[in-house]
N, C-alpha and C positions, 0 to 999 in steps of 0.2 A: 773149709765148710764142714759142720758136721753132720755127717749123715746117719749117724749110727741108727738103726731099725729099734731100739728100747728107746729111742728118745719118741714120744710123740710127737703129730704132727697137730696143728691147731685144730682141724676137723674132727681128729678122735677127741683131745680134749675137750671141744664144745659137746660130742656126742655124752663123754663120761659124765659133763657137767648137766648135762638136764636130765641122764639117768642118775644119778645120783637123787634127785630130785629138792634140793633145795630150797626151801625160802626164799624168795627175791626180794628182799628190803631196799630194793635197790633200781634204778632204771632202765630199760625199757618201761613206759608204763604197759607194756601189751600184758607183762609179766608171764609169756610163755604159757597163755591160758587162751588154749583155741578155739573154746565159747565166746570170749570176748572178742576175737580179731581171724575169725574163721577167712578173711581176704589176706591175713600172711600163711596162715598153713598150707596154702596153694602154691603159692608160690615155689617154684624150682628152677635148673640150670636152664628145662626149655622154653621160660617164657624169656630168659636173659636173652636181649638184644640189641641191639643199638637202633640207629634213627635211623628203620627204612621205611619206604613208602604205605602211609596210612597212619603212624604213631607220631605226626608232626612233629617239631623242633624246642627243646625247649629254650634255644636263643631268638627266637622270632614265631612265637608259637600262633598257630592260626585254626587249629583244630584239634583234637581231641583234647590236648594239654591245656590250651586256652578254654575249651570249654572248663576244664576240672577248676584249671585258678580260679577261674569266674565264678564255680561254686565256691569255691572256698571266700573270694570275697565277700559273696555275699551271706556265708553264714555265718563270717564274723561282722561283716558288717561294716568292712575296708571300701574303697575303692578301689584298690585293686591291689591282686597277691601273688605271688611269684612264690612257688616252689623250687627250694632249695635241699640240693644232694650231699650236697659238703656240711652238714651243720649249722648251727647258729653262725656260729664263727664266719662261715664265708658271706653270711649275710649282714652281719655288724661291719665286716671290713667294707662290703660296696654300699654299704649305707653313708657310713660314716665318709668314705670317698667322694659319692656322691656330694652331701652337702656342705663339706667344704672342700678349700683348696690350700694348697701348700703353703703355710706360714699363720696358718689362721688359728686362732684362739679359738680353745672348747671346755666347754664347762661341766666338766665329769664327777658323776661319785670315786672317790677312793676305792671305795669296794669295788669295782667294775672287775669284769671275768679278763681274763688274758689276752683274750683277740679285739680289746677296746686300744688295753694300751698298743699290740701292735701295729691297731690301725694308727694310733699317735705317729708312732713310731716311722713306719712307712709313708705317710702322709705330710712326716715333719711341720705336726700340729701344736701346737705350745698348749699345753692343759694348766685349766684352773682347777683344783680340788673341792669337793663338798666332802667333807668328812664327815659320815653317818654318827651317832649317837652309840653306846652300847646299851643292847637291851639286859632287863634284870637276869637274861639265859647266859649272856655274857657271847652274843656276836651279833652285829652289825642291826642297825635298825632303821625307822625308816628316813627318810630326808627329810627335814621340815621345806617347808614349801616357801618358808621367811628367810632360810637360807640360800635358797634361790634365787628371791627376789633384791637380797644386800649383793650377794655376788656378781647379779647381772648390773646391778647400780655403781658397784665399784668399776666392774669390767665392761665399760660399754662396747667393748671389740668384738666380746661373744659372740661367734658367729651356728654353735650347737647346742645344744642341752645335750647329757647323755645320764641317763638311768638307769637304774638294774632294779625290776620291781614285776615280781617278785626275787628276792635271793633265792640263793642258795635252800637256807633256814627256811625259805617259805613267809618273809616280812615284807608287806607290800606296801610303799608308798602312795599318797594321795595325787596322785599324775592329774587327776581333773585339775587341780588346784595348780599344780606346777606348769602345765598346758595354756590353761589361761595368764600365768605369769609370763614364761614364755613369750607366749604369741603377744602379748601387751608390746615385750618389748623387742619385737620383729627377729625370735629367735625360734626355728625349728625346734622339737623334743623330738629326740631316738630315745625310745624306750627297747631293751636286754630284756624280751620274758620269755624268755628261754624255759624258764619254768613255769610258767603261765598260761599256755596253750588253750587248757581247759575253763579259764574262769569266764566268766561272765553266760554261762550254756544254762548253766541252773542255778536258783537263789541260795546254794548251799555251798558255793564257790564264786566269791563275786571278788571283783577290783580289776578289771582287767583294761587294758592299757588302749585298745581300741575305742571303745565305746567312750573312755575318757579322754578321747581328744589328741593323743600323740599322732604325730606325722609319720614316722616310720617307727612299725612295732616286729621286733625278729622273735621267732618262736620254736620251739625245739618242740615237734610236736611229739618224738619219741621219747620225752621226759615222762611225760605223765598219761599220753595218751595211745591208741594199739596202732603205733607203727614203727616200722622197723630203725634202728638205732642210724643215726646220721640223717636223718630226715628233717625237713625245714620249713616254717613257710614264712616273707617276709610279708607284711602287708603295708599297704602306701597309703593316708588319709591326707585329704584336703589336697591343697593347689603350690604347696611350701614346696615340691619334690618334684625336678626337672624329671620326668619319667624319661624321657633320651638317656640325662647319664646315667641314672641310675641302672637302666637294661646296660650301658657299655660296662657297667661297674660292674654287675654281674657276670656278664661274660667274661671276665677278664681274670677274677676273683675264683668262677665255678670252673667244673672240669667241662669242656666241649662233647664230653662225649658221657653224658647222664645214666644214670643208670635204670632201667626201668621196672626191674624191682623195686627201687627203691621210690620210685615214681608210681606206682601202683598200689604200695604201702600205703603213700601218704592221700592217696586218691580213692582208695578206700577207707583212710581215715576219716576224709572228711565225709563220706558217705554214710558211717556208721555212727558218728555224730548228729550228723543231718537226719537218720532216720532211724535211731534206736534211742530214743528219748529215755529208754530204763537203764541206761547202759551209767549213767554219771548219777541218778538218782540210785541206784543197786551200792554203787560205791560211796557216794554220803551215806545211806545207811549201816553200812561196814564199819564206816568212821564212826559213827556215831554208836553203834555198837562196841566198838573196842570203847571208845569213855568210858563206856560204863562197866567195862569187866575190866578196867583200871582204875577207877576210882578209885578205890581203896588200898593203893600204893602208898608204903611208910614212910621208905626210903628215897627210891628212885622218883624223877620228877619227869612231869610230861608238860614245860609249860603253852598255855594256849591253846590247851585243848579239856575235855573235860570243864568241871569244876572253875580253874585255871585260866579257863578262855572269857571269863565273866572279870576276871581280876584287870586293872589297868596299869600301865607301863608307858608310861609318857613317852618311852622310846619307839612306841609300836604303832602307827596307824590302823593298821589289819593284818592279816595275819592268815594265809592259805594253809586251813589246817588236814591237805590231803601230807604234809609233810609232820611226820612223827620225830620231835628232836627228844631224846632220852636224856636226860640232867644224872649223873651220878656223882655231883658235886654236894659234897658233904654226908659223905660216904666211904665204907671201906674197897668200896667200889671204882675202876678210873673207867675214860672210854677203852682202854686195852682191854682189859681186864674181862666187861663188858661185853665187847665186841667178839670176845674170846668165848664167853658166857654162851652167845646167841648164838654161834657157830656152833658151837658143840650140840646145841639143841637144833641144828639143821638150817638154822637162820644165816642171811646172808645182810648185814646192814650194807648202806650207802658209801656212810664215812665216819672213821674215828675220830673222831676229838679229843682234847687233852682230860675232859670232865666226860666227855658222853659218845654216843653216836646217833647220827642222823638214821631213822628209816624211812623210806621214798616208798611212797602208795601211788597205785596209779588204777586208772581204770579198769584193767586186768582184775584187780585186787577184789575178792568177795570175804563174806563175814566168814568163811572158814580162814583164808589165808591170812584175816587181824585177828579170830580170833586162835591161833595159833602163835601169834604174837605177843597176843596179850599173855596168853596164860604164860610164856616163857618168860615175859617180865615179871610177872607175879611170882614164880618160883624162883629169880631170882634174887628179886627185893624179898625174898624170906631167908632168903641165906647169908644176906651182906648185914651190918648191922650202921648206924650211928658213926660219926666221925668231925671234928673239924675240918671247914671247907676252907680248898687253897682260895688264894683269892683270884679273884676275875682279873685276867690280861686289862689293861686299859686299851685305850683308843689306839690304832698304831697313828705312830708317831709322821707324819709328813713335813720332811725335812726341804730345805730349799733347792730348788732345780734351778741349777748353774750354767746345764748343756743340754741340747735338744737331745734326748737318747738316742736315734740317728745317728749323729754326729758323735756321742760318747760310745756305743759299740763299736764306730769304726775305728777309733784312735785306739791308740797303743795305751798294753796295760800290765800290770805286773799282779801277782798274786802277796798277799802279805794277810800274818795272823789278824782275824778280823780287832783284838784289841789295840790293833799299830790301825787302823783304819780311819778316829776319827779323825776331822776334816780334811780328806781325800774323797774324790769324787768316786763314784760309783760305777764301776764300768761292768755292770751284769744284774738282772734280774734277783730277786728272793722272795721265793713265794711258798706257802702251801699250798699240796695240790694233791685231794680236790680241798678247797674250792675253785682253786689259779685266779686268788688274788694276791696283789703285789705288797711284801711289805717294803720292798726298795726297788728303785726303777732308775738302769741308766742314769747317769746324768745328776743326779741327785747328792748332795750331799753328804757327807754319813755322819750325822752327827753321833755328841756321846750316848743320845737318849732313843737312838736307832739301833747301836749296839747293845745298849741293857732289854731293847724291846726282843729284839732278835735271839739273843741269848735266854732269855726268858721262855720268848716262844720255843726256840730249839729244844728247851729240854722238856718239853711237853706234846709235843706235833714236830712230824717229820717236816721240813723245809728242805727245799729245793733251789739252785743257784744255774744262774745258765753257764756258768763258767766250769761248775763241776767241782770245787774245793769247801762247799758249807758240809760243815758246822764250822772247823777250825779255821779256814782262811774265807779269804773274799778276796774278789777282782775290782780294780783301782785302777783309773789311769795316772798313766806315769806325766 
């Protein structure tokens, strides 16, 4: 173990990290602004407690907690909402547990976040894919809603929908539309809006996944909104969700012993939602103030916002434009480079991309801290010039699934350079991360057109393998 006294410990680091004072392009939405979320600056080691008498249960909640979900229902407008300590993630897995059972067919985006497929995976769910569209930014876009509707007409076994809407990028799919498909043909929707907490509060952030109809919607409410990071809420519509399994799913999924910081984050969250009406109106005006001190960008691109947001892209239904995607595609500019750019100006982006980086707004956020933004992109689109642009990655590729991933982690497997890999199966994840989506899963085939994808991808974005040997090799069962 090393103990040495010059190494720091993470408390000083997170102390150095907000004196330093930084730009947070990035999430929490509180954004470390205790204007915005004066119910976490409170917070310290003596409210930590566990579940004693008075702060009821949150596995059979009957008071205090149950009152807060209840508000939280109904300001979104669920039937009912379960506050979750563990992330989105622990609520996508007792979700998706909940409405099916072992062996059963689900009918997923490709793009889904990493705790879809392990709900696959643990559940021993056989997935059908919807392969998104790529939009003209060149990542993922939204579902069509006809694609839905062929796939549940081939797959009559479908026993899920699952969505991601909003991404990553902030691309929202038309879920009303998918919802009434769905429910047509006797099929639950679990919509991933992890990133979508905030929409549908004010007409300046609209699509949000409740109001349109899905049966269980999971929400990360410290994406975008002032509460403390790992904070959750799932919410339950209609009569499609056995609420029994679903609380056993929960339980079973979350820690037994909650946190209530972290419970008080989110409990004030929905309070300062519920009762500071300026607080999401203050931040579309933010937004809509940096447009206009970027408008006038040569170089760099902002699509879907500004000017940009009038244009159309068949790929895009809508489009959450509290999420800033930077384009430095066709440019002497890359996302490193870039990313490199904003740091050195104190700025901290999301995520690097191979062409740009993502920056993450969140409630927190006021017109000084976009327009600090802005101006750092302006000084840098005067320094970079003109360029031929690489071209856009295509679709990834979804090669055929041979073995439940389940069953392909646990069997035996060898390592070999990924160009001896095609047709052997896949015995290990590859993904980038963020966003933790998959470009190979278990089980899957590797074909030649997943190796030139991968390859491609590698030398432009970091990839990640569960096996631990990418870029040069990969894991295959033997």
């Amino acid at each position: 173990m090393d103990t040495k006294k010059d190494v720091p410990d993470i408390a000083a680091l997170l102390r150095e990290n907000g004196e330093r004072g930084r730009l947070p392009m990035h999430m929490p939405g509180h954004k470390r602004n205790a204007d915005c979320a004066p119910h976490l600056q409170s917070l310290s080691l003596k409210e930590d407690i566990t579940e004693i008498d008075g702060f009821d249960n949150l596995h059979g909640a009957e008071g205090i907690l149950a009152d807060s979900m209840a508000r939280a229902a109904s300001l979104w407008g669920a039937d009912r909402s379960y506050f979750l300590v563990n992330g989105a993630s622990g609520g996508i897995l007792a979700g998706i547990r909940a409405l099916t059972r072992r062996g059963d067919t689900v009918l997923m985006t490709r793009a889904a976040h990493k705790s879809v497929y392990h709900a696959v995976e643990l559940c021993g769910l056989k997935p059908i894919f919807l392969l998104p569209p790529i939009t003209d930014a060149g990542f993922f876009g939204s579902i069509p809603p006809s694609d839905v509707a062929e796939a549940l007409r081939a797959h009559p076994d479908v026993k899920l929908v699952i969505l991601t809407s909003p991404t990553y990028e902030g691309v929202i799919s038309d879920i009303a539309a998918v919802a009434e498909i769905a429910h047509n043909a006797g099929v639950p929707l679990l919509v991933d809006e992890a990133h979508g907490a905030h929409l549908d509060f004010s007409a300046h952030f609209l699509g949000g996944a409740v109001k349109a109809g899905a049966d269980l919607v999971v929400q990360s409410v410290h994406k975008t909104l002032p509460s403390l990071t790992q904070t959750a809420i799932l919410h339950v519509c209609g009569s499609r969700v056995d609420a029994d399994r679903l609380a056993h799913q929960l339980s079973v999924f979350e820690t037994s012993s909650p946190s209530y910081l972290l419970l008080a984050s989110i409990d004030g969250c929905v309070r300062a939602i519920a009762e500071n009406g300026a607080l999401l109106a203050g931040w579309a005006e933010a937004l809509a103030y940096f447009d206009s001190l970027t408008h006038g960008l040569r170089h760099l691109k902002i699509p879907y916002h500004g000017a940009a947001a009038e244009g159309s892209d068949a790929a895009v239904f809508a489009y959450d434009r509290s999420k800033i995607y930077v384009s430095a595609r066709g440019t002497s500019a890359d996302g490193a480079t870039l990313a490199a750019d904003l740091r050195a100006r104190g700025i901290e982006p999301e995520m690097v991309t191979a062409d740009g980086v993502l920056c993450m707004t969140g409630a927190g956020d006021t017109k000084d801290s976009l327009t600090a933004l802005a101006d750092a992109l302006c000084a840098i689109d005067a320094e970079i010039h003109a360029e031929s642009a690489s071209e856009i990655l295509p679709g990834v590729p979804v090669p055929p699934l041979v073995l439940d991933s389940e069953d392909a982690l646990a069997s035996a497997w060898e390592s070999v350079p990924i160009a001896e890999a095609v047709g052997r199966t896949s015995a290990e994840y590859v993904w980038a991360y963020p966003p933790g989506i998959p470009l190979l899963i278990p089980g899957e085939e590797i074909t030649e057109a997943c190796v030139r994808y991968i390859r491609a991808a590698g030398e432009r974005i970091r990839l990640y393998g569960t096996r631990g040997a990418l870029p040069e090799r990969i894991a295959v069962m033997t």
